[in-house]
C-alpha positions in Angstrom: 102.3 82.9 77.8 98.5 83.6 78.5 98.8 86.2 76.0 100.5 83.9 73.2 97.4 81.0 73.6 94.7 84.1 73.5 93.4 83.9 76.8 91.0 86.4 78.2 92.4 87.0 81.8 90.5 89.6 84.5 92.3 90.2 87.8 89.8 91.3 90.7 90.8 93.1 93.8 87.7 92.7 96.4 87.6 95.6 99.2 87.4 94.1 102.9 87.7 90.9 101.6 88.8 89.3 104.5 86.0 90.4 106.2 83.8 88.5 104.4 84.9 85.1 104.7 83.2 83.5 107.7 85.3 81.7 110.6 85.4 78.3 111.6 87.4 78.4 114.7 86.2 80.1 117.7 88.4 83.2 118.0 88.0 85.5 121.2 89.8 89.3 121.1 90.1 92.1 123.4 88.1 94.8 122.8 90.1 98.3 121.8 90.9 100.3 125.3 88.2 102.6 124.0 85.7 100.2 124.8 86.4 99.5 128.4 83.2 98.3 130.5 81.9 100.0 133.1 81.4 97.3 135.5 85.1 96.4 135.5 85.0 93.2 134.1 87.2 91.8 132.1 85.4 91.6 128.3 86.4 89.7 125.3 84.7 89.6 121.9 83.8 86.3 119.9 84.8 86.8 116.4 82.1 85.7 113.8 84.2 87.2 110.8 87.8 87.3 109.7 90.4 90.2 110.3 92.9 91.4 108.4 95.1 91.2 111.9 95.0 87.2 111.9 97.3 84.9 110.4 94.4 82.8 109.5 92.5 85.3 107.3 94.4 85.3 103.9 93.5 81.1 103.9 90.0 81.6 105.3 89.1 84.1 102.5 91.1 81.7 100.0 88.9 79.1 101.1 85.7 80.8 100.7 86.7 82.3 97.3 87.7 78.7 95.9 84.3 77.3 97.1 82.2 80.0 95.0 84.3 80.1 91.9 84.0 76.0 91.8 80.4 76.5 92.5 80.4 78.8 89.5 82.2 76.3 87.2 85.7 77.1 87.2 88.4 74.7 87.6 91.8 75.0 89.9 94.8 74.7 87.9 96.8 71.9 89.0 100.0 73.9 88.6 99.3 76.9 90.3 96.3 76.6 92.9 95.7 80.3 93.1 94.7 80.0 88.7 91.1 79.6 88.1 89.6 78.9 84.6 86.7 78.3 82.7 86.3 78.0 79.3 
């Protein structure tokens, strides 16, 4: 159908994208058991970024991604709310 109106479409695949889609929650992990302390404390890292391991990360990056392209004049299709255009 894209095809048929003459549309120019462009698909982009971002590497770590997940990682770069900042956090609003506060999220606290346990370090890998490579990274014991010494002291014998119990540790746990804040997370400031998103990982590919949460079930939150696909809609934080979402989020972020839909911010810039508005920013950047595109509009959200009201069919399909992953479709970005701009003329």
């Amino acid at each position: 159908m894209i095809l048929q109106e003459g549309w120019y479409t462009r698909q982009v695949d971002y590497d770590n994208a997940f990682a770069k889609a900042e956090r609003k929650e506060t999220v606290f992990v346990k370090p890998p058991k490579c990274f014991a302390p010494r002291s014998g404390k119990d540790l746990a890292l804040k997370l400031f970024k998103s990982l590919y391991g949460l079930r939150e990360a696909p809609k934080t990056f979402f989020y972020k991604l839909r911010s810039v392209l508005l920013e950047s004049g595109f509009e959200q299709s009201n069919f399909d709310p992953c479709l970005f255009m701009k003329e």
